[in-house]
C-alpha positions in Angstrom: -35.3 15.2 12.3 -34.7 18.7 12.2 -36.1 21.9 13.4 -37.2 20.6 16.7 -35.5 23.0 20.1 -37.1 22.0 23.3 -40.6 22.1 22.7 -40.8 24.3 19.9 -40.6 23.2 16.3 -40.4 24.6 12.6 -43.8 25.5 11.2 -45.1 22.3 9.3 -41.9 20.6 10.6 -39.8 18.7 12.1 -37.9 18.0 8.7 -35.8 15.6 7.6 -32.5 16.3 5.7 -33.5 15.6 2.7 -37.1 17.6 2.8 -34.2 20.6 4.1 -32.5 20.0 0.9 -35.4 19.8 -1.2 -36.8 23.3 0.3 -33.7 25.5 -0.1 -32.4 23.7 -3.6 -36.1 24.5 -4.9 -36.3 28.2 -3.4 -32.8 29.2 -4.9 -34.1 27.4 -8.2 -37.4 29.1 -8.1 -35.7 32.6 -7.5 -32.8 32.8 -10.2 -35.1 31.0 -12.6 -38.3 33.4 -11.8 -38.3 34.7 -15.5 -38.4 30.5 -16.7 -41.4 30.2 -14.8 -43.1 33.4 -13.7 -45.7 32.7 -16.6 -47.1 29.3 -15.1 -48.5 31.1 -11.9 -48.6 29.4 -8.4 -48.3 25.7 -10.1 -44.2 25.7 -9.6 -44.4 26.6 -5.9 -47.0 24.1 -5.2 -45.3 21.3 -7.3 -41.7 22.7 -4.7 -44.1 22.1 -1.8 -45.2 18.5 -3.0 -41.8 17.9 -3.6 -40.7 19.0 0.2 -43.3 16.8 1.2 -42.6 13.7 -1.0 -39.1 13.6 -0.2 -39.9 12.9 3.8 -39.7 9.2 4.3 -37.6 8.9 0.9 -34.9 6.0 1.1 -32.8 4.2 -1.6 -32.2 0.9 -1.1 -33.4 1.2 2.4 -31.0 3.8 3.1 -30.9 7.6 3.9 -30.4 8.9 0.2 -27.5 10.9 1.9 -26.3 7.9 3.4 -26.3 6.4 -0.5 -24.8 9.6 -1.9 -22.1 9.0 0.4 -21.4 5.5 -0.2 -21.9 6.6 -3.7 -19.2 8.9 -3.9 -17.0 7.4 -1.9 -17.4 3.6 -4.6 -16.1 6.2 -7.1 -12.9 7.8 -4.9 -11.3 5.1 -3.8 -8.7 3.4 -5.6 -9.0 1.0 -8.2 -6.5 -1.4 -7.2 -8.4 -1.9 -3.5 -6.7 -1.8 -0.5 -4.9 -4.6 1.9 -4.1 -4.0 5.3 -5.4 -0.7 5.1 -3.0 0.8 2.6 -3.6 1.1 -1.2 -2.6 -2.1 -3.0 0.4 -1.6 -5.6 2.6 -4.0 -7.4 6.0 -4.1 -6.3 8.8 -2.2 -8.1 11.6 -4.1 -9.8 14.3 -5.3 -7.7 17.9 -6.3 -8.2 17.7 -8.1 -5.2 15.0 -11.0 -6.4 15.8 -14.4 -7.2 15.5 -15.5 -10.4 16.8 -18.4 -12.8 16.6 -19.3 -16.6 16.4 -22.7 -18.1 18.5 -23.1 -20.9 18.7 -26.2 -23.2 21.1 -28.4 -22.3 25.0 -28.6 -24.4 25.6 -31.3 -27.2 27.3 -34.1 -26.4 30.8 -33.7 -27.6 33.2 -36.1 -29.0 36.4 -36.5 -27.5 39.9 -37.7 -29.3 41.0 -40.2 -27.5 44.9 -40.5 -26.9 45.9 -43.6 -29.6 43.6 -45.3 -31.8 40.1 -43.1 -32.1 37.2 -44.1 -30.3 33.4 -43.4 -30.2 32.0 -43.6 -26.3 28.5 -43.9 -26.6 26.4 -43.1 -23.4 22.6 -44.1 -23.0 20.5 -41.3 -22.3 18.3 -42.8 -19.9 18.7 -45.5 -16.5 20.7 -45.1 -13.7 24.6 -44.0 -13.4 25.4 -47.9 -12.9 23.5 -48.6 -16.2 25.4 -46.1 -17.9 28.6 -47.1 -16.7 28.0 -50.9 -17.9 27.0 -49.8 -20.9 30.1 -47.4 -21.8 32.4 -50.8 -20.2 30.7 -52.6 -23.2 30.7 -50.1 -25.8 35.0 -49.9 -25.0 35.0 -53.8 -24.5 33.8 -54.4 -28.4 36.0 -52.3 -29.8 38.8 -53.3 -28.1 
């Protein structure tokens, strides 16, 4: 509450911030726009006053409407990335210092001359290296 010094208080008042608001945003309205609404008589004044008093126990969303103007405001400053740790959150630049690998296919098998008579080594694809190995012995063994 406002307006309130030892024992003495603001005609009609104590006021709270936002009845303060409503009175001096009205007043300056009502005196640059005095030529809008000069013709309507004493109604704009009164409806100011019922506004001053309306706006006394006004709260949005259980909270002081400045209090929600503020968090208001600040919902629409703050970054849209977030924040962690404190700091604004940003991705990290490009760095010649990262790991990084590529998967390439793997080579053809090639064929290699043999010294003498030409030969074919076939290798099976799959097993284990003893596997393999018996299988090239056999492979060489039959056409031998």
């Amino acid at each position: 509450m406002l307006g309130k010094l030892g024992d003495w208080t603001v005609p009609f008042g104590p006021y709270t911030p936002a009845q303060l608001v409503v009175l001096g945003g009205g007043a300056f309205v009502l005196v640059k726009g005095f030529d809008w609404w000069s013709w309507a008589g004493p109604v704009p004044i009164v409806l100011w006053l019922v506004a001053v008093w309306a706006v006394r126990g006004a709260q949005i969303a259980g909270q002081n409407p400045f209090t929600a103007l503020f968090g208001v405001v600040s919902l629409l400053l703050r970054h849209p990335a977030g924040r962690v740790g404190g700091r604004v959150a940003r991705d990290r630049a490009p760095s010649v210092w990262r790991p990084r690998f590529v998967i390439e296919a793997a080579p053809a098998l090639l064929s290699v001359p043999a010294a003498g008579p030409r030969r074919v080594v076939a290798r099976a694809a799959a097993g284990s290296g003893l596997s393999r190995l018996v299988g090239e012995v056999a492979v060489q063994g039959s056409a031998a």
